[in-house]
Backbone as ProteinMPNN parsed JSONL, in Angstrom:
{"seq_chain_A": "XXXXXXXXXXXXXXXXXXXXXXXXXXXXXXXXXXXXXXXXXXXXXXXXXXXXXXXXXXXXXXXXXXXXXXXXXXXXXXXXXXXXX", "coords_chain_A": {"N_chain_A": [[-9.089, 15.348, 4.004], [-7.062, 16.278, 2.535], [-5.047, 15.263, 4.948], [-4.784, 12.937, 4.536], [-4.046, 12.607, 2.075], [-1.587, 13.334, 2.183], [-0.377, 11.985, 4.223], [-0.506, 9.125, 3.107], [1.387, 9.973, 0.772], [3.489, 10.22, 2.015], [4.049, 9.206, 3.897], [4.761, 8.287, 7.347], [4.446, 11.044, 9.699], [3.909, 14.541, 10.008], [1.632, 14.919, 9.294], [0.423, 12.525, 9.682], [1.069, 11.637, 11.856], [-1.41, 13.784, 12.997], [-3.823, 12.871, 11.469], [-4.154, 10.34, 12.666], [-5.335, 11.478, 15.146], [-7.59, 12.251, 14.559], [-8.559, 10.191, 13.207], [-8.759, 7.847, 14.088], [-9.29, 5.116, 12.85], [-8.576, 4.72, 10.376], [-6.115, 3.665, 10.44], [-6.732, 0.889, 11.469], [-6.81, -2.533, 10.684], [-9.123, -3.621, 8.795], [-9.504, -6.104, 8.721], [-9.506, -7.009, 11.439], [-11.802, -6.362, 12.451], [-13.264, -8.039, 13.009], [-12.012, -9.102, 15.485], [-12.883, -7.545, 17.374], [-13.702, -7.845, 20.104], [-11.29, -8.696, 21.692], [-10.138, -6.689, 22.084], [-7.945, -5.056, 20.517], [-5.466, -2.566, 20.174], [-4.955, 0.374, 18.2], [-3.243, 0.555, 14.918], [-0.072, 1.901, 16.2], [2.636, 1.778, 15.011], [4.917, 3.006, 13.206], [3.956, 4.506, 9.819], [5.239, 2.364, 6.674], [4.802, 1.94, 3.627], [2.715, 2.951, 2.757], [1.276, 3.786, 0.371], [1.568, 1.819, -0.931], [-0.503, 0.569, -0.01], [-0.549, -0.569, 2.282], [-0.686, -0.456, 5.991], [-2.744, 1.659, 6.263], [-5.839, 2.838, 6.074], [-8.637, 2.83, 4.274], [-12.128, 2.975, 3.506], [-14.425, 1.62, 0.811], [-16.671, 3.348, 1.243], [-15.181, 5.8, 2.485], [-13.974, 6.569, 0.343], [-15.717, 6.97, -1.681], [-17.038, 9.234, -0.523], [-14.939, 11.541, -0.269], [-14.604, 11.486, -3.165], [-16.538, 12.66, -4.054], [-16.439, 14.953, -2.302], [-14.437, 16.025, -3.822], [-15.514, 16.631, -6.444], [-17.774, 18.302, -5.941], [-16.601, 20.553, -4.762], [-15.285, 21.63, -6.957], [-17.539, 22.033, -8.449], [-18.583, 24.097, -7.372], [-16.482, 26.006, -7.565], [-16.213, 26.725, -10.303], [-18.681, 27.96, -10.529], [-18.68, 30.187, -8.769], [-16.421, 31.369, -10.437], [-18.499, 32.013, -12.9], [-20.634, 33.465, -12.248], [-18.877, 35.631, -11.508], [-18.144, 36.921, -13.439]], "CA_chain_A": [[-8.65, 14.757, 2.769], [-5.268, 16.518, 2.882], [-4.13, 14.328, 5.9], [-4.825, 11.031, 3.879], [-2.849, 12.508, 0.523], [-0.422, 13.444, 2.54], [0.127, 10.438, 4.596], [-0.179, 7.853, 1.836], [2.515, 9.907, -0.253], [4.862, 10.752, 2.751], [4.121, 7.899, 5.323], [5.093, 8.749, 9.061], [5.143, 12.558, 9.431], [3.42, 15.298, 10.938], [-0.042, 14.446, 8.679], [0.281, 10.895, 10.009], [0.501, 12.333, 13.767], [-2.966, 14.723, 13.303], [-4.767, 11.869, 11.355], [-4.299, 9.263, 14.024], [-5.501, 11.619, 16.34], [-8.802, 12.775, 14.131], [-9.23, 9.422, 12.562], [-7.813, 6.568, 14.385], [-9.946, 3.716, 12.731], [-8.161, 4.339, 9.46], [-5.124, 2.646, 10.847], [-7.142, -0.73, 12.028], [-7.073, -3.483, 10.025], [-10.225, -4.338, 8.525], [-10.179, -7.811, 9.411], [-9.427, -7.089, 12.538], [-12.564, -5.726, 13.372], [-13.682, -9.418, 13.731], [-11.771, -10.197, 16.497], [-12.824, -6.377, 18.541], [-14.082, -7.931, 21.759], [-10.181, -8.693, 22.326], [-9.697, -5.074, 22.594], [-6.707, -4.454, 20.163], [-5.0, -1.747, 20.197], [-5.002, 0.876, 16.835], [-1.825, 0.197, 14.709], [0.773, 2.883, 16.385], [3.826, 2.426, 14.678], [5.286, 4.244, 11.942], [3.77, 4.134, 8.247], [6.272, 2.239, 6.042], [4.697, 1.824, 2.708], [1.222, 3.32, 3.115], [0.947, 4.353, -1.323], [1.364, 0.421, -1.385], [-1.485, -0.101, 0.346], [-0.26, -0.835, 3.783], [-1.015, 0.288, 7.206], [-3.986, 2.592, 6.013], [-6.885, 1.434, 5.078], [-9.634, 3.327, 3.543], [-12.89, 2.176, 2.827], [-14.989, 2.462, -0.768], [-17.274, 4.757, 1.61], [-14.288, 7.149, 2.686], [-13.31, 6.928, -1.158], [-16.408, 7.656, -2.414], [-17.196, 10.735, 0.33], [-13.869, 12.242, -0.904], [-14.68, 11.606, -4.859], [-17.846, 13.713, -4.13], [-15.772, 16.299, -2.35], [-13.613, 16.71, -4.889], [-16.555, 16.848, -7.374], [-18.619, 19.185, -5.425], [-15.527, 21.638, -5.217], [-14.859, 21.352, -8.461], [-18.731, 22.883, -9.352], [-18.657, 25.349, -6.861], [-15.408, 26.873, -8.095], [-16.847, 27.141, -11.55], [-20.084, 28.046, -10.779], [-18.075, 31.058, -8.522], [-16.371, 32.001, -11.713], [-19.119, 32.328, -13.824], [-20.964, 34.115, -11.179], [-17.953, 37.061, -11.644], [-18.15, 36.961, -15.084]], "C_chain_A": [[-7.163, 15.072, 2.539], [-4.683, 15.909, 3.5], [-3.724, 13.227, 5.089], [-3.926, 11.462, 2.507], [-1.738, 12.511, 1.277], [0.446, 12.439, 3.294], [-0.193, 9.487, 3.945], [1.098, 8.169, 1.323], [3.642, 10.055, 0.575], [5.24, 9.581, 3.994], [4.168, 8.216, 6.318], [5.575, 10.442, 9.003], [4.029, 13.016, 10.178], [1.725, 15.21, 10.528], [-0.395, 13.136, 9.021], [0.103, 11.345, 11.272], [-0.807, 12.965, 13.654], [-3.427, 13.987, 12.757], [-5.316, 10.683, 12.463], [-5.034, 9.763, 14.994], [-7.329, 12.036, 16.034], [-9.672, 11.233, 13.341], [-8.739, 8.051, 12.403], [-8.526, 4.99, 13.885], [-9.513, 3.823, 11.115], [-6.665, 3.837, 9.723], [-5.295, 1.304, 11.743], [-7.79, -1.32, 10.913], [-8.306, -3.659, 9.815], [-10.562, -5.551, 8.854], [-9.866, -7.863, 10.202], [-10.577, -6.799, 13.513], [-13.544, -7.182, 13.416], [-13.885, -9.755, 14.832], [-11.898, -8.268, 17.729], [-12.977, -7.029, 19.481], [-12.565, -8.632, 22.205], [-9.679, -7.319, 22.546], [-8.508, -4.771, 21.908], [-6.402, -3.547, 19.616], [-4.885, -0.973, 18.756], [-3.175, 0.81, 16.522], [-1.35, 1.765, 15.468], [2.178, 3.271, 15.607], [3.548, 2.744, 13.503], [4.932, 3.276, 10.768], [5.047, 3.628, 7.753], [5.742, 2.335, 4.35], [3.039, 2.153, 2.427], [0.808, 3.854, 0.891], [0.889, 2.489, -1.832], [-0.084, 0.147, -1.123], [-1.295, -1.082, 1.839], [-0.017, 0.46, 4.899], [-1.74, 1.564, 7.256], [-4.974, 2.129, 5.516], [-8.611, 2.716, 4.903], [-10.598, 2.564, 3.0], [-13.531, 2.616, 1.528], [-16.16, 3.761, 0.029], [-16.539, 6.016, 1.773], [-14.055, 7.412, 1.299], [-14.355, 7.751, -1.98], [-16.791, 9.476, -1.913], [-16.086, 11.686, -0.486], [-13.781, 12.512, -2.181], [-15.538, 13.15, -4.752], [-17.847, 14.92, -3.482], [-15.622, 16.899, -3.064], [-14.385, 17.162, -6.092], [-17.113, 17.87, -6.895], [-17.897, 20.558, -5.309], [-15.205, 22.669, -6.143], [-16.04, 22.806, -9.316], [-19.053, 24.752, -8.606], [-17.637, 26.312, -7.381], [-15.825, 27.503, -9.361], [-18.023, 28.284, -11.48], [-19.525, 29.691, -9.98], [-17.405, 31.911, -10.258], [-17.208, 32.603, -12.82], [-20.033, 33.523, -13.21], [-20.241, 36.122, -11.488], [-17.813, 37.435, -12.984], [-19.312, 38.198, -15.791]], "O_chain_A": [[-6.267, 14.241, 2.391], [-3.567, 15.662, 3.045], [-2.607, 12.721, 4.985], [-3.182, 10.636, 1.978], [-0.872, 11.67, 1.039], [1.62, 12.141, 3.072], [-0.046, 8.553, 4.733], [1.969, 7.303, 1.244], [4.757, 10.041, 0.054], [6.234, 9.279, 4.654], [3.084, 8.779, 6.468], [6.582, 10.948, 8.508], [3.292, 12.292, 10.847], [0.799, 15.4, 11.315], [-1.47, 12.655, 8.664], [-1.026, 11.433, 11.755], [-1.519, 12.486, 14.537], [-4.27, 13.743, 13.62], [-6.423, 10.334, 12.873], [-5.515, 8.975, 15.809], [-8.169, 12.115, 16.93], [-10.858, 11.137, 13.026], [-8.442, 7.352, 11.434], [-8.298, 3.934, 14.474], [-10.096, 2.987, 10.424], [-6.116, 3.628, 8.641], [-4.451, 0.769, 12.463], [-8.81, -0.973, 10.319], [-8.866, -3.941, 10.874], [-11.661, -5.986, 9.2], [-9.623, -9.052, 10.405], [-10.578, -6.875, 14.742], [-14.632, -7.107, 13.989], [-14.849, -10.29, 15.378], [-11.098, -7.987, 18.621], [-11.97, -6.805, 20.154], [-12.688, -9.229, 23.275], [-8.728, -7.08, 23.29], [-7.755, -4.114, 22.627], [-6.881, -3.374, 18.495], [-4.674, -1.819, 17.887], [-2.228, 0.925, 17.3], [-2.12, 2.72, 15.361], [2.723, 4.37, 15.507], [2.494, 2.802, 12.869], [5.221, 2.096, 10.569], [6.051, 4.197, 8.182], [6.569, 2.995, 3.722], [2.337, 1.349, 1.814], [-0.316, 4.285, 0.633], [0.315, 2.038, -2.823], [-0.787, -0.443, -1.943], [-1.91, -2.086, 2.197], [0.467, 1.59, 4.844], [-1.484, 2.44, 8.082], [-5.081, 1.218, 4.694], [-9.348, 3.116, 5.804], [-10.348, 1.655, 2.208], [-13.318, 3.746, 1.089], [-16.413, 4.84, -0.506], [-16.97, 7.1, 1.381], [-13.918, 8.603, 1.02], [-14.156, 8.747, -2.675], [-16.812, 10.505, -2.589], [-16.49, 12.519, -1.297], [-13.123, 13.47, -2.59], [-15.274, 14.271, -5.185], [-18.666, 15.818, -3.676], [-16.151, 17.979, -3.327], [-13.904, 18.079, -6.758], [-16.906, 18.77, -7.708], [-18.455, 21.588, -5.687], [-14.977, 23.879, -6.159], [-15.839, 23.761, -10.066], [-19.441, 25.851, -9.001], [-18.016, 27.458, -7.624], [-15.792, 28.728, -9.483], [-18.176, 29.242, -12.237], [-19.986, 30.622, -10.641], [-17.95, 32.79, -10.925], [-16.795, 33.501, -13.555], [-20.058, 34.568, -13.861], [-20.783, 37.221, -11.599], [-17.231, 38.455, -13.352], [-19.41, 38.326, -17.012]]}, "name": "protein", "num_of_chains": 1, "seq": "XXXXXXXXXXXXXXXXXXXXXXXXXXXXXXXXXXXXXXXXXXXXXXXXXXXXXXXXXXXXXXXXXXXXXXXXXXXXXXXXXXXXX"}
């Protein structure tokens, strides 16, 4: 989840290099996965505007997985605190 904040808000950088390499099907076009049996290649070049909403692509499943991270986090931290209390 860190890679993806970090390459949305920074674009081409060193979190854009270790994502590509852990999670190279969030840089292929969605409607590209139409035309797979041509075999094309995952985008390579450099993020330009990835907070627009280009050349990353996240689906509502990755979005939701990550909500319910951040939620699940969230209770454990608390639930730690109260715990020490």
């Amino acid at each position: 989840m860190r890679l993806v904040a970090n390459t949305v808000k920074h674009a081409e950088g060193k979190s854009a290099v270790k994502l590509r390499k852990i999670r190279p099907d969030l840089f292929k076009n969605p409607i590209l996965k139409k035309f797979e049996f041509f075999k094309l290649p995952v985008n390579s070049r450099p993020l330009f505007m990835p907070l627009a909403g280009e050349d990353i692509y996240l689906s509502i499943e990755d979005l939701k997985n990550y909500g319910e991270t951040i939620v699940k986090f969230w209770d454990e931290l608390i639930s730690a605190m109260y715990e020490q209390n």
